[in-house]
Each structure stands twice: as C-alpha cells, then as structure tokens.
C-alpha positions as semicolon CSV with decimal commas, in nm:
position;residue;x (nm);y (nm);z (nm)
1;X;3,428;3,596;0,365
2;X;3,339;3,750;0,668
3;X;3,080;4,005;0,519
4;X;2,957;3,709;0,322
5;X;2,534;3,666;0,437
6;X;2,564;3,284;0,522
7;X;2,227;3,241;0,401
8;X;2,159;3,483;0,102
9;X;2,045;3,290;-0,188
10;X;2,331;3,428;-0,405
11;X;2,598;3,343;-0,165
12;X;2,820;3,084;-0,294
13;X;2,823;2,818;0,004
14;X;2,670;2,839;0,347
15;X;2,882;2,890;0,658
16;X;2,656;2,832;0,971
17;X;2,711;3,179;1,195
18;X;2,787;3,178;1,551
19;X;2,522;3,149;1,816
20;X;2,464;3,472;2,044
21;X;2,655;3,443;2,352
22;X;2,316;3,488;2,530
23;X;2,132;3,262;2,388
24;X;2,192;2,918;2,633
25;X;2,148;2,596;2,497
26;X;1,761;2,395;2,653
27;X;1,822;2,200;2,916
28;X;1,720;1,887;2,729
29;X;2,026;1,957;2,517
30;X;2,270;1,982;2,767
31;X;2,109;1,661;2,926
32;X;2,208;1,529;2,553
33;X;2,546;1,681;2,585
34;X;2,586;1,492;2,911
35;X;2,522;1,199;2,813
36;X;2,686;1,177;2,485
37;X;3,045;1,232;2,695
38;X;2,978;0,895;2,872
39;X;2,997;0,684;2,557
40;X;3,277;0,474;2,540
41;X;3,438;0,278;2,247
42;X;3,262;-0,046;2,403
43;X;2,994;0,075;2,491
44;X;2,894;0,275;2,183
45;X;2,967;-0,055;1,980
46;X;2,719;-0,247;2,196
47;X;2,421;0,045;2,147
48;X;2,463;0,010;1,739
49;X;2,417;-0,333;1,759
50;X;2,166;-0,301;1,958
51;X;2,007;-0,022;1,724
52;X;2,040;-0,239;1,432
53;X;1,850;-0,509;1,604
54;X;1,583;-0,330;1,670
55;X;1,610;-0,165;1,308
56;X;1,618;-0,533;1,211
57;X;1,264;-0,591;1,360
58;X;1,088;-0,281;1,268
59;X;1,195;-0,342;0,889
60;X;1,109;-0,725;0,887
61;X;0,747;-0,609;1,042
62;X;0,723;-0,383;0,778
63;X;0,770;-0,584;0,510
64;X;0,529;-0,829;0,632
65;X;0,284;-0,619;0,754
66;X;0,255;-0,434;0,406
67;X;0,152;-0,761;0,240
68;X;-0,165;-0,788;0,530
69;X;-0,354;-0,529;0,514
70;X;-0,535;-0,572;0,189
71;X;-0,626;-0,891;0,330
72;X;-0,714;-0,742;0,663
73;X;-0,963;-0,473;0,509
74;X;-1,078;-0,731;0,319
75;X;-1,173;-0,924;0,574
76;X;-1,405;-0,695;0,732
77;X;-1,542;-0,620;0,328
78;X;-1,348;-0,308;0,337
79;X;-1,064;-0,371;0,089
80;X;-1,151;0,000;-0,099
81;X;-1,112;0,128;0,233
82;X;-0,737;0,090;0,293
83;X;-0,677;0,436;0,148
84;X;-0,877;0,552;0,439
85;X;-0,662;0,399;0,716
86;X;-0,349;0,525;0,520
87;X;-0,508;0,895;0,542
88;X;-0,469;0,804;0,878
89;X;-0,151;0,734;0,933
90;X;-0,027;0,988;0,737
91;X;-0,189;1,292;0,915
92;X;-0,025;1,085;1,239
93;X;0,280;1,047;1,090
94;X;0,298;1,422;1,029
95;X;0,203;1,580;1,332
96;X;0,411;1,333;1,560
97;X;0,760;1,420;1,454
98;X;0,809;1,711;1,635
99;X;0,648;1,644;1,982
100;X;0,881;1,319;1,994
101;X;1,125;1,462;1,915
102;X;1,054;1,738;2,190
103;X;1,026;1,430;2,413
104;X;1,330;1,290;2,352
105;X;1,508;1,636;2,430
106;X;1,333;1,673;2,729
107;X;1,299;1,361;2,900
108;X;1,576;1,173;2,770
109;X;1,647;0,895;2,513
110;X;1,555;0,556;2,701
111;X;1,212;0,724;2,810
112;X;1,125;0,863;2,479
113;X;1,241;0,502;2,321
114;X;1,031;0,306;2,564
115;X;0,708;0,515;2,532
116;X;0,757;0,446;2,109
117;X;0,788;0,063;2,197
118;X;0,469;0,076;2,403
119;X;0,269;0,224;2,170
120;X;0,360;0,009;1,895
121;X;0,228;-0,276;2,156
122;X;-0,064;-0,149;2,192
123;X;-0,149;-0,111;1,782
124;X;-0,029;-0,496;1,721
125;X;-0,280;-0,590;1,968
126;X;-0,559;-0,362;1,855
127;X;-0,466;-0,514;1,501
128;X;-0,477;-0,849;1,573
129;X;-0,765;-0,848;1,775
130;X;-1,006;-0,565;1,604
131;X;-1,339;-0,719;1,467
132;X;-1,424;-0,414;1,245
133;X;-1,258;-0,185;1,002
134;X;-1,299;0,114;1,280
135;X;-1,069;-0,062;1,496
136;X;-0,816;-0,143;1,224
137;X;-0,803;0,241;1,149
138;X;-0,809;0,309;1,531
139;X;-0,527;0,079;1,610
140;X;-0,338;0,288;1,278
141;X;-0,315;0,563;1,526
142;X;-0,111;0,424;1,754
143;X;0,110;0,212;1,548
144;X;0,213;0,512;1,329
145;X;0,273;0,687;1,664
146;X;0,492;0,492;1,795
147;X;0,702;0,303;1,457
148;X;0,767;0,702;1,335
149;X;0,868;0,796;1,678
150;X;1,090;0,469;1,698
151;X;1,205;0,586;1,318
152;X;1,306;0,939;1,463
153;X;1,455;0,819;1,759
154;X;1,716;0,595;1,586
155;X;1,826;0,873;1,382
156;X;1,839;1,086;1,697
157;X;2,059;0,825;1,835
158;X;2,278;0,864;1,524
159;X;2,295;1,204;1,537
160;X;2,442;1,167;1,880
161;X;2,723;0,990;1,794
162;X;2,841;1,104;1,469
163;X;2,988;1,399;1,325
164;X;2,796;1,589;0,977
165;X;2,997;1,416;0,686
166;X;2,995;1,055;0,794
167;X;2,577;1,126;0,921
168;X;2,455;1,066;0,590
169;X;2,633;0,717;0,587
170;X;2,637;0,621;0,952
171;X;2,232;0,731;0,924
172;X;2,182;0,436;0,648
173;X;2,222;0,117;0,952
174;X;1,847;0,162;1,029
175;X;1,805;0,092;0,661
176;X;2,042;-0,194;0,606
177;X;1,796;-0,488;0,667
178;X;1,589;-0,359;0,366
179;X;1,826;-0,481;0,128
180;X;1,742;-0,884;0,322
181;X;1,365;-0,802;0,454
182;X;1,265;-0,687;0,100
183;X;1,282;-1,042;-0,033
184;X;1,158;-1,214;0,299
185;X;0,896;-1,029;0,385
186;X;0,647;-1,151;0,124
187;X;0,729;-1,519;0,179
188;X;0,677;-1,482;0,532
189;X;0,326;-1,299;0,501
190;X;0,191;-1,592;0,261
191;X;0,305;-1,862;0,497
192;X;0,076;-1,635;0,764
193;X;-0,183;-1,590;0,541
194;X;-0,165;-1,983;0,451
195;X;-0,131;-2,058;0,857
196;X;-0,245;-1,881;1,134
197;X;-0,387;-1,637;0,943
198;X;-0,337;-1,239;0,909
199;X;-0,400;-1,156;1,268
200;X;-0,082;-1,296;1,386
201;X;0,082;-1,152;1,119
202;X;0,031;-0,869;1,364
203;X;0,021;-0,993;1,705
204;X;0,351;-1,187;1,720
205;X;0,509;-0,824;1,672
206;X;0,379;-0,744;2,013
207;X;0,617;-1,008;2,168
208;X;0,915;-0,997;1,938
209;X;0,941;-0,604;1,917
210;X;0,961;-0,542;2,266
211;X;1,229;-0,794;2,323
212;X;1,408;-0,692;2,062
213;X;1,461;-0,338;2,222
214;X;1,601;-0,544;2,540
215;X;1,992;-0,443;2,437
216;X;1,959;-0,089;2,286
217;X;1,749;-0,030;2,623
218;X;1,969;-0,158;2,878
219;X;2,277;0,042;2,625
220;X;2,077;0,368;2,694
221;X;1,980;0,368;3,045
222;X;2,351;0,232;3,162
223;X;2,504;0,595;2,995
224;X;2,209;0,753;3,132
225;X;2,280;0,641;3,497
226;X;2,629;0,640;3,442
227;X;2,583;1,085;3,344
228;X;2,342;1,076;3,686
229;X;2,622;0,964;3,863
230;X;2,891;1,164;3,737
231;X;2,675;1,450;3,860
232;X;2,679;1,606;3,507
233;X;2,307;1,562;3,434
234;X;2,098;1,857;3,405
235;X;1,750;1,835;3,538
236;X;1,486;1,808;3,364
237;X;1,242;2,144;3,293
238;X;0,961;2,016;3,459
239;X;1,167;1,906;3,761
240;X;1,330;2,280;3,800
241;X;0,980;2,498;3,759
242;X;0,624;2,473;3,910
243;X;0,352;2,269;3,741
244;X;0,164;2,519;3,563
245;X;0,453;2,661;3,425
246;X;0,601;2,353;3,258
247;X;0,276;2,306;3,109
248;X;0,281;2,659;2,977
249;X;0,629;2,624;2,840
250;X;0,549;2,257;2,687
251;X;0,248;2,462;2,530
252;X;0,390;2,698;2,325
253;X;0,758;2,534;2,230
254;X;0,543;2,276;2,118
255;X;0,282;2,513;1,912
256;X;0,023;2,258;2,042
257;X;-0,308;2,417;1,906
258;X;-0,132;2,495;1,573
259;X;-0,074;2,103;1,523
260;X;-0,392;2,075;1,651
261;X;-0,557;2,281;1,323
262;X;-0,338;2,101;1,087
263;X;-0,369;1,799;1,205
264;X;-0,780;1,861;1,168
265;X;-0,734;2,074;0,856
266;X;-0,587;1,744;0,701
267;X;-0,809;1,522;0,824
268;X;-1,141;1,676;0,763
269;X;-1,027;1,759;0,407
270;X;-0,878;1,441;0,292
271;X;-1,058;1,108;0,463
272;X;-1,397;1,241;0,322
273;X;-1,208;1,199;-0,020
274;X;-1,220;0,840;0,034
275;X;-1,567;0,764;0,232
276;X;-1,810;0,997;0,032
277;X;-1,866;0,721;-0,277
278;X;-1,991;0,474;0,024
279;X;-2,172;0,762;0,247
280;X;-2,557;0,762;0,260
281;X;-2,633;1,059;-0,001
282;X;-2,283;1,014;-0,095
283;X;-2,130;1,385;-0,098
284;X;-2,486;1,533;0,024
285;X;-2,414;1,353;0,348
286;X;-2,458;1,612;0,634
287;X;-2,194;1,434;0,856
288;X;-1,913;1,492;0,499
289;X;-2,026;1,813;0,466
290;X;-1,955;1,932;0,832
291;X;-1,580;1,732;0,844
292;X;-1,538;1,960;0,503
293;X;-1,634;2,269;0,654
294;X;-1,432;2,211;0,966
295;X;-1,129;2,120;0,778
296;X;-1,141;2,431;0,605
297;X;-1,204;2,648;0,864
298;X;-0,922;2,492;1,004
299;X;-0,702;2,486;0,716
300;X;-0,783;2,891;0,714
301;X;-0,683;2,936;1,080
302;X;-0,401;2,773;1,084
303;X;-0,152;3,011;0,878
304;X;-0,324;3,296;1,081
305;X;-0,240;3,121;1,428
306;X;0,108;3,050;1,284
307;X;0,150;3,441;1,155
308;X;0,076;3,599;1,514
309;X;0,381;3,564;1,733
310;X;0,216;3,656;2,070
311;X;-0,030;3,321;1,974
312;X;0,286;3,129;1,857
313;X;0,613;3,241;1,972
314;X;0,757;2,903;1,839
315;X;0,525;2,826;1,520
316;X;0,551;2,558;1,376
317;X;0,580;2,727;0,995
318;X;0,770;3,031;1,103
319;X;0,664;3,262;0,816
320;X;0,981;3,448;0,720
321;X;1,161;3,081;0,655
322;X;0,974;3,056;0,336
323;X;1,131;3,403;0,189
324;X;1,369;3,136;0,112
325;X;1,353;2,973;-0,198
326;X;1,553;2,648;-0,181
327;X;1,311;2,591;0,154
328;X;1,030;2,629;-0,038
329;X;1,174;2,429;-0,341
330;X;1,236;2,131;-0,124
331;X;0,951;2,140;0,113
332;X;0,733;2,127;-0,299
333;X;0,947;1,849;-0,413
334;X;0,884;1,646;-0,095
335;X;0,501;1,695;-0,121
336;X;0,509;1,610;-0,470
337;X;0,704;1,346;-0,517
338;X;0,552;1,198;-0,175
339;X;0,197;1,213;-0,335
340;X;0,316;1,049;-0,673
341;X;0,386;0,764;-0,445
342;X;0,065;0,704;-0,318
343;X;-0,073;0,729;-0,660
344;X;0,126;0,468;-0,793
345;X;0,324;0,213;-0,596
346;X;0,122;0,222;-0,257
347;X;-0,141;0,133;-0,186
348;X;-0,362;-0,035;-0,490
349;X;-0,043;-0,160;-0,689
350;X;-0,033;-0,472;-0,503
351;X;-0,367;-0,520;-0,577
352;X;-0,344;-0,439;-0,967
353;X;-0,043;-0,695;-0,905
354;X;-0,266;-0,976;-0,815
355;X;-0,552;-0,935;-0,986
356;X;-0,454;-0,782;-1,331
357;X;-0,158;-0,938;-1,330
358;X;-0,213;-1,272;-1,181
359;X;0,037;-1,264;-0,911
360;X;0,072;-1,457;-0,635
361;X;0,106;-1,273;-0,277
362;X;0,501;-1,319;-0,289
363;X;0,587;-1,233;-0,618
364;X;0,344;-0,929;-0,632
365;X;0,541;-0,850;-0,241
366;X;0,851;-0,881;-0,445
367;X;0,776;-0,641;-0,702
368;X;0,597;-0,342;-0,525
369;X;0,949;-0,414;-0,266
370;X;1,177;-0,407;-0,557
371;X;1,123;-0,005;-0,499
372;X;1,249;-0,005;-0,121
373;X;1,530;-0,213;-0,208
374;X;1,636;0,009;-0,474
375;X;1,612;0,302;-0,305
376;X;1,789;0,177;-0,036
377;X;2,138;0,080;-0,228
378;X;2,086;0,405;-0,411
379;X;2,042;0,615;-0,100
380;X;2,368;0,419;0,060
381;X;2,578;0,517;-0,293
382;X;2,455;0,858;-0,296
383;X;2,528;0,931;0,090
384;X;2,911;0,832;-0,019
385;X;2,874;1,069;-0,323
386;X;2,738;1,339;-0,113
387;X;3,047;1,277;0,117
388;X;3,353;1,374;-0,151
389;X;3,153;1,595;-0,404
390;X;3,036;1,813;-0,089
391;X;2,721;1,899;-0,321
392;X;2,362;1,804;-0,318
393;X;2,150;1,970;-0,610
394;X;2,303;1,753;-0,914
395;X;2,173;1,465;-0,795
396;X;1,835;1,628;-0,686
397;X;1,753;1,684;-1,064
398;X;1,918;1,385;-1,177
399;X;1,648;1,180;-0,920
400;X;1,302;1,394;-1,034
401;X;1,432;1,289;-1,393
402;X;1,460;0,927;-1,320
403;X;1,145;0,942;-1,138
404;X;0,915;1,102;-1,392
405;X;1,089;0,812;-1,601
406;X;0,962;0,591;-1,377
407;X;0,630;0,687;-1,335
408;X;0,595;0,717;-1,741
409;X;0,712;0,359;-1,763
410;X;0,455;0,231;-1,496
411;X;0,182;0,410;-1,750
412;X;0,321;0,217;-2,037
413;X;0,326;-0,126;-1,903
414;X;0,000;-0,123;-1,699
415;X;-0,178;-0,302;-1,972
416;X;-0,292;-0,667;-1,876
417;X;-0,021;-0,808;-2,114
418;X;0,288;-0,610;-1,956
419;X;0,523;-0,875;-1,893
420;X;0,690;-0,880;-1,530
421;X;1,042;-0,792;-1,626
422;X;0,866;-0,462;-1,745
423;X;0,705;-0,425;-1,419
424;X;1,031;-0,509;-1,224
425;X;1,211;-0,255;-1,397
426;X;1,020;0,050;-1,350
427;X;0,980;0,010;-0,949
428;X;1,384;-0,042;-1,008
429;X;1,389;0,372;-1,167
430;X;1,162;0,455;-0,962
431;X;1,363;0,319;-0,648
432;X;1,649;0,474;-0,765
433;X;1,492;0,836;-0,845
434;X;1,392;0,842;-0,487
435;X;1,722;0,738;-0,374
436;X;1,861;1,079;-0,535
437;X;1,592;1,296;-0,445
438;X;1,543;1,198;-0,054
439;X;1,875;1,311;0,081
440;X;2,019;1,552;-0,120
441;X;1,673;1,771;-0,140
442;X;1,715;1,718;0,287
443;X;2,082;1,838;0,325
444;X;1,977;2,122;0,088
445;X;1,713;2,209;0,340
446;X;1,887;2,192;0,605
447;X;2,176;2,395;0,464
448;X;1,931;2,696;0,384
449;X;1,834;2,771;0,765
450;X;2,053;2,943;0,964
451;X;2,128;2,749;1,333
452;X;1,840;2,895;1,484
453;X;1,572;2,783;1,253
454;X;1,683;2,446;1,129
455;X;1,458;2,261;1,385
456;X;1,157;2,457;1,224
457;X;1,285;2,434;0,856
458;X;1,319;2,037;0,883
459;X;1,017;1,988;1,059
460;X;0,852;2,187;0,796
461;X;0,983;1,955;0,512
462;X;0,869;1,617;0,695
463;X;0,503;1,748;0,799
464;X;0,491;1,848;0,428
465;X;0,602;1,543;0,304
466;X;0,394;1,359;0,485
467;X;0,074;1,544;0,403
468;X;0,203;1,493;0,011
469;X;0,138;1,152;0,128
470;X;-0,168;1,155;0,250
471;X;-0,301;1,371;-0,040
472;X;-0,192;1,112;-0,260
473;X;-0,351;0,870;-0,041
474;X;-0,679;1,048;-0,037
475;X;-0,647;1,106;-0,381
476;X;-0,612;0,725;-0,487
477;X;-0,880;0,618;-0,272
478;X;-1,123;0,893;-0,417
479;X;-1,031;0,710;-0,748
480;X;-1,058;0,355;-0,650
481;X;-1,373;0,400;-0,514
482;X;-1,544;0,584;-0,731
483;X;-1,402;0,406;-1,031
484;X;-1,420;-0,003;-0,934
485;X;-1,753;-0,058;-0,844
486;X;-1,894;0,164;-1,181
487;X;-1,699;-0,018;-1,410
488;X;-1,774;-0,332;-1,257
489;X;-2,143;-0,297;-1,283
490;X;-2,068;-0,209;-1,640
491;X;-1,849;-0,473;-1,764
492;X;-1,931;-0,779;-1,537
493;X;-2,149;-1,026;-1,750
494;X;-2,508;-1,109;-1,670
495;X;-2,442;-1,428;-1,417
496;X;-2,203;-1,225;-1,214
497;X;-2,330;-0,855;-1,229
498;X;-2,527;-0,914;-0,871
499;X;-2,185;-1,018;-0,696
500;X;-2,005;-0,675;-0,851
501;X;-2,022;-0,550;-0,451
502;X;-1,859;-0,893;-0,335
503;X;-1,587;-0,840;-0,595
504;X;-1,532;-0,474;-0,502
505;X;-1,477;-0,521;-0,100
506;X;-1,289;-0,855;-0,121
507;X;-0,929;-0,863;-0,316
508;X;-0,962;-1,269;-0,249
509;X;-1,209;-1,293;-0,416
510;X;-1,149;-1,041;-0,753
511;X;-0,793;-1,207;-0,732
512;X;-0,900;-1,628;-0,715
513;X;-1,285;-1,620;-0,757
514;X;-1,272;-1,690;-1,148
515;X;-0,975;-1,765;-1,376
516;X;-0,766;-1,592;-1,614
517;X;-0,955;-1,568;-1,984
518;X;-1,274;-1,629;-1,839
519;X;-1,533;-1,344;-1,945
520;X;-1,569;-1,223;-1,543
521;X;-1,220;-1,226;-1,473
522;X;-1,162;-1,044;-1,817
523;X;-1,431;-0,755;-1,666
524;X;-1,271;-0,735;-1,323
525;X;-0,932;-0,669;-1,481
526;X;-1,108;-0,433;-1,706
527;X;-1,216;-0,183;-1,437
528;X;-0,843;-0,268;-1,238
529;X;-0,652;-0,185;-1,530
530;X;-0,824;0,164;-1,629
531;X;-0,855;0,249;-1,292
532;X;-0,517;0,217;-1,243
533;X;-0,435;0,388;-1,549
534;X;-0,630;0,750;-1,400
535;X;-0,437;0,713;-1,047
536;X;-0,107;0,655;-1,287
537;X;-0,195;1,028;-1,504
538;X;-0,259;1,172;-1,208
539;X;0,101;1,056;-1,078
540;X;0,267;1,163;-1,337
541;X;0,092;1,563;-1,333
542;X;0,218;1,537;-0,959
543;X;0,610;1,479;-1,075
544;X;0,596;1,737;-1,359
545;X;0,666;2,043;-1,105
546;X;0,990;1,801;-0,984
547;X;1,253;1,910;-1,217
548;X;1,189;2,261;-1,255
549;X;1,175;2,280;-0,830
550;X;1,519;2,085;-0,818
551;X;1,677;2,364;-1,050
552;X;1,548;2,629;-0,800
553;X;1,744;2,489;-0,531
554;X;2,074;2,660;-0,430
555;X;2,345;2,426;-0,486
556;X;2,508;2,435;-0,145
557;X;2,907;2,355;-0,071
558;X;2,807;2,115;0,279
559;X;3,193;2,134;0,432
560;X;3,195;2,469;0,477
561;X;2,950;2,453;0,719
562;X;3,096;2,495;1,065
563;X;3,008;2,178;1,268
564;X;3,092;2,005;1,609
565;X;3,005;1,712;1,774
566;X;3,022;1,642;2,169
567;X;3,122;1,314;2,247
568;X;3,248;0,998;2,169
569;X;3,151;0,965;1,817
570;X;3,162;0,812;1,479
571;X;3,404;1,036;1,206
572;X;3,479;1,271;1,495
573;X;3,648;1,346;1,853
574;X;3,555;1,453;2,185
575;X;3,492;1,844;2,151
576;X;3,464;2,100;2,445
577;X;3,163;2,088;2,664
578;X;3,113;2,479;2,670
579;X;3,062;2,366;2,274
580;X;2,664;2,517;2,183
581;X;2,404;2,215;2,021
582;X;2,124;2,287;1,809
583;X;1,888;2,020;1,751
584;X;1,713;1,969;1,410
585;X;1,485;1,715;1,213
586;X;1,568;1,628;0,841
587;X;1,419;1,336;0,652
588;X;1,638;1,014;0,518
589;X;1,581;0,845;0,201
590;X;1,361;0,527;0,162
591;X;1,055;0,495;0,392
592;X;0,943;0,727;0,636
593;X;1,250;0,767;0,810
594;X;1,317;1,120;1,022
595;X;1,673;1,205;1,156
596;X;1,767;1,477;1,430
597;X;2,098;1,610;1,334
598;X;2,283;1,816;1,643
599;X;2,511;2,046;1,513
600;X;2,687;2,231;1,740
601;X;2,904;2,568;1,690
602;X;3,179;2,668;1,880
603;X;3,166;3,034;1,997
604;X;3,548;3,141;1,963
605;X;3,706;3,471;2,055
606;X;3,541;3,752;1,896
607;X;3,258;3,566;1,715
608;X;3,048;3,621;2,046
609;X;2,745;3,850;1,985
C-alpha cells in the first residue's frame, strides 16, 4: 500500500497523501481552524438553526421568484428575452464561486456572509423598482452574486462542522425546505401576481432576507469574538503585509485577469445567441459582431494565460489536472447534463406549461417544481447510500440513464394533448436522474485530486457546470427567438396576424388573450409546441455523451481517504490543532448549490516530506 500512487487511474481506491512539512497552512485557514475550536454543543445547535432559517428564506424566494420573471420580462414586452438575463446569471454564477470563497477564507465567515446578504438587497430593490428590461438584467448581477455566495457559504459553514462521511448528509439542511417551498411557492406567486403585483414579489425579500440572517449572524460573530479573545486568531493577510503587497497576493491567488477572459469569453459568445434575431441587421449588426470577436479572442487567451505559470502561478484550470480522466469525465457530465437543463425544464417550460397546455400559474409552478422536489429526496437517499456503499460511480450511470429517460419522455408527451400525469412524471425521472448524478459525479471529483489541487479541481467542475448552463441558456433563447415569432406570422389567421409581435413579447397575453379551440389560440400553440419540440432534440443530443462519460469515471473507495476535522463537529471529535486544512469547492445536488469541504491530514511520524 505504501508504493500505491494515490491518484493513478488504475489504483484501486484513493488514499489522500500527506502534506509537505513545509508547506504551512493560509492564514485564512488557520483563522478557520480557530474558530471552529470555539464551537460548543449549544452553540453549534443554535448556528444550524439559524442556517436553516436562512436556508428557509432563500428557498421560499426561490420558488416564488421563479414563477415572476416571465411575467416581469413580460412586462417590459421582453418575455423572449428571459434567456438573456439567465445568460447572465450564469456567467455570474460561474465566475463568483471562487473569489467568495477566497473571501470567506480570508476575511472570515460573518463578513463574507454579510457582504452576500447585502448584495442580495441591493438586486430585490433593483428588481422591484427597474422600469426596463436593462435594469432587470442589471439587478441579475447582483442577485446571483450574492444568493450563490450565500449558497457557498452555507456549505462552507457545513464543512466546518462536520467530518467527510456524514458531509454529504449534514450538507442536505440547506435543501430541506425544498421538499415544503416546492408546493408553496407557486401559490404564493399567483396571490402576488393577483395582488400587489410582481414587483413585490421581489421587494418584500429585501426586508425578510436580511432579518432572517439576524440568528446565524449574531451565531457567527459571538465564536468569532469569542477566538479574538482567546488570543487564538490569526490576523488577517492584509493586516500582516503592506498595501501593495496584499493586493499583489489577492491578484494572483485569485487568477483575477484569467476570470476576467472567461468571464468575457462567455459572455460575448453566448448573450449575442439570444439578442441577434431582435438586433438591427440582425447578425450583420456591427455592435454583435464586435461582442463575437471579443469573446473569441478572449476565449483564445484564456487557456494561454492559464498555461504560463509566471502569468498564473495559481490558474484557475491548472493544466496538468486534466491528464486525469475521471476530472475530465465529470467536469463533461456537469456541462452536459447542466445544458440539457436549460433546454428543457428552465426557462420556456413554464411557458409551454401555460400556454400549450393551459395551465394556470400554480399548477404549471407545480409541475416544472416537481423536478426540485425530486431531486431533492433523491439526493437525501443517495447521500445515505453513498455513506455505507463507500462508492460513487454506480449511481453516476444509473442517474445519466434515468435522465436521458427523462428527457425522451418530455419529447414524447410535448404534444398539445399530453395529459398532465404524463407531464408530472417525466420532471419526477428527471428529478431523480439528477439526484444520482449531482453528488456522486462531485465526490468522484473530488476524490481524483490529490490535497493540493482539490480547490482547483472543484472549482473547475462548478465554473464548468455553470457555463453548461448558460450554453443551454443561450442555446434555448437562440431557439425561442428565432422560432416564435416565424411561426407565428405563419400560422396566426388573417384577423390576428398584425398582433403576432404582441403575442410574442407578452406570455399574458399568448396564455389568456383567446381560448382553447379557437383558430388563434390553436396557431399560438402551434409555434409553442414545435418550438419546444427543437429545444427538446437538442436536449436530448446534449445527454447522449452522459453514460458513456459516467463509465469513464474511476470508481473510487471514499473511506479510505485519510480525513480530519478540527473542531467541535457533526460525525466527528475535536482533532489536534497542529492538524493541516485544505480547503476545496465541490457542487451539491439540486439547484445551484456549492460546498467547501476542509479536509485536513494529519502529518504523523515519518510521513513528513
């Protein structure tokens, strides 16, 4: 065993090597460490309830939320634009992992929490109170900021407090109110919609979120203060070195210019996707042409700038990690199976649901949320599963099966006479193929990177996944918007042909304008339905590479990996200080959730380098 190679493909389990005795843990880690020691029984009790009551409001906003924002974009005669503001939020959501994280390490939990909280704030006001479709898509920006940061932070928190085996499980709390907010949500958003209207819908979450963070707040800065005291809290980096130096540091750990180009590379490629059907001169439009050009100038430089180690000494996409082939594997079947999602459940389904189908806000809220709810109880079994069998890859497969089943199914029964226990069942599969694939393709990632390159391998897998999302995104909207309008023109009847525009931008309106039967409705459900039917083909290519990827995963044994955890925590003890943490992002099942997982490795006598 002790010539095994920990992390050669053919090995038969992976048994996380020792950290160089001269390699000293960051300071924000042993700030972590610090901390972590003061939790006691009581006290760590009050912080999870605390946690989950924040959780609590973050879901139930969610839910609601994700029933407005057709309505929203329709209201400024945008509703084809929603793709667009998801494009957003996905290149946000996948450039913003790792600096918050970062943040967290080096400034501390309660600071990195609060600055999340605050910038949700500020995108429920900007929502609520924007008067274009600009705004909406500006105010995106800093509500996917700050909800993923909040997302990672409570799976930082987590991490803290509980030992490898019982993560998976103790990780699912943040997703608990799914299984109640799934079936509220809806309701809620119609009685909004009915009342006060959408805006509120969003600006009541800038009052109830930030009270809600009240307890796990006061939780964190007690053990915080209570560390300070104790004298056992490191200083912070930029407190111990000049100015210019901190910056310099902050720089390069952070590989700031290489987020920078993928960040642009994304964004220049994809949103065009979606606006060049409305530009002036459509895809001839000088001001498409240039985001294009810059986005793949971009999208060039930024494996070059990654490549050069004097440029980036901490890239982002180390190049050597992806020799590996279970790393690549799972960083394919994120992006894939991420982009099959925006293809088919998010974002148009809801609005197939209501117009095609005929249903009302809360029932068609109750079927697209049938998915979240199933992948939810399936992620909780699995994590239990994943627990005893100490394995991951089974289930991987078994999930990209059950998936492509899914997606097939969703083909089959989008036909205008699909009946809605049909419907229902295939956001069930599909719920459930994600609940297999999410965490066991993560631990499998995570188990393929040695201690020092965890951090990069995870953070690798959720930037991926998250662009799979907003190339799906892009993708759909492309569709939608250069499908709809066509095939209205061409099927609406004479009387109604002129209003084919109205009908396009306003989901009200194609959903309650005309009824069911009647020769206008028939046409608008007409261009839905085979519009639809292209995003759903295009789904289903994007799941075909799933099962063959799963099989080239290396079916890991996850207890033999060495593991420690300082602290007061849950499934564990209290371990020795001089114990050395390693910090590292990994992805949890339903929703974009991100977890840091510390794993720390005890250097024992003779195993020092």
């Amino acid at each position: 065993m002790d010539n095994m190679d920990p992390f050669d493909e053919d090995a038969e389990s992976v048994i996380s090597p020792p950290r160089s005795g001269n390699s000293s843990p960051q300071a924000g880690v042993r700030r972590l460490e610090a901390i972590a020691a003061t939790w006691s029984r009581s006290s760590l009790i009050m912080a999870y309830l605390g946690l989950y009551l924040m959780a609590y409001v973050t879901s139930l906003e969610g839910q609601v939320t994700v029933n407005l924002a057709v309505f929203a974009t329709s209201a400024f005669r945008a509703h084809s634009l929603i793709a667009t503001v998801l494009v957003v939020q996905a290149v946000v959501l996948s450039v913003v992992k790792p600096p918050m994280a970062k943040i967290a390490d080096v400034f501390g939990r309660f600071e990195a929490f609060s600055l999340c909280i605050s910038l949700c704030t500020v995108g429920y006001i900007m929502e609520a109170g924007s008067s274009n479709v600009q705004t909406y898509a500006a105010s995106a920006v800093f509500y996917s900021a700050g909800i993923t940061g909040l997302q990672i932070l409570q799976q930082i928190f987590v991490a803290d407090t509980s030992d490898l085996l019982n993560r998976a499980l103790v990780s699912t709390i943040p997703n608990l109110p799914y299984l109640l907010n799934v079936w509220i949500g809806a309701p809620i958003a119609s009685r909004i919609l009915k009342g006060p209207g959408w805006r509120w819908g969003y600006g009541i979450w800038a009052i109830v979120l930030p009270v809600a963070y009240v307890p796990l707040a006061v939780s964190l800065y007690i053990n915080q203060r209570k560390a300070d005291r104790r004298g056992s809290l490191p200083s912070r980096p930029s407190m111990a070195i000049p100015n210019k130096q901190a910056a310099k540091n902050v720089w390069y750990e952070l590989d700031f210019f290489g987020l920078l180009l993928l960040s642009a590379a994304i964004s220049m490629i994809l949103i065009p996707l979606t606006l060049a059907k409305n530009a002036r001169d459509g895809w001839q439009n000088r001001s498409i042409i240039a985001m294009l050009l810059v986005g793949t100038i971009c999208l060039i430089a930024f494996p070059l700038w990654e490549r050069n180690p004097r440029l980036a000494p901490h890239a982002f996409f180390p190049p050597h990690l992806f020799k590996n082939r279970t790393v690549l594997a799972g960083v394919a079947i994120a992006f894939f199976y991420f982009m099959a999602y925006y293809l088919s459940v998010f974002p148009y389904f809801q609005s197939y649901l209501l117009v095609v189908q005929n249903q009302s806000v809360t029932a068609a809220g109750h079927i697209v949320q049938i998915f979240t709810f199933a992948s939810t109880v399936t992620s909780i079994i699995i994590s239990f599963v994943i627990k005893y069998t100490k394995h991951y890859r089974y289930f991987v497969t078994a999930g990209a099966c059950i998936y492509l089943l899914g997606i097939s199914s969703m083909i089959w029964y989008r036909s205008e006479d699909a009946t809605t226990l049909g419907l229902v069942l295939c956001q069930v599969a599909l719920g459930i193929g994600v609940g297999l694939l999410n965490v066991p393709t993560q631990l499998g990632v995570q188990a393929s990177a040695s201690h020092q390159e965890v951090a990069a391998a995870t953070a690798a897998f959720l930037t991926i996944l998250e662009i799979g999302g907003a190339v799906g995104s892009s993708i759909s909207g492309a569709i939608w918007t250069h499908n709809i309008l066509p095939k209205l023109q061409q099927y609406l009847p004479d009387e109604t042909r002129d209003q084919a525009v109205a009908i396009y931008g306003n989901i009200t309106l194609a959903s309650t304008g005309w009824p069911m039967g009647s020769p206008t409705r028939q046409a608008i459900n007409r261009a839905y339905q085979e519009t639809m039917t292209k995003m759903l083909l295009v789904a289903f290519c994007a799941c075909l590479p799933l099962i063959p990827l799963s099989m080239m995963m290396k079916n890991y044994k996850l207890d033999e990996i060495n593991q420690h955890v300082i602290g007061t925590v849950i499934g564990g003890r209290q371990d020795s200080p001089d114990t050395h943490t390693l910090t590292f992002r990994h992805r949890l099942p339903t929703g974009r959730y991100a977890v840091v997982l510390r794993m720390e490795d005890s250097l024992k006598d003779g195993h020092e380098s």
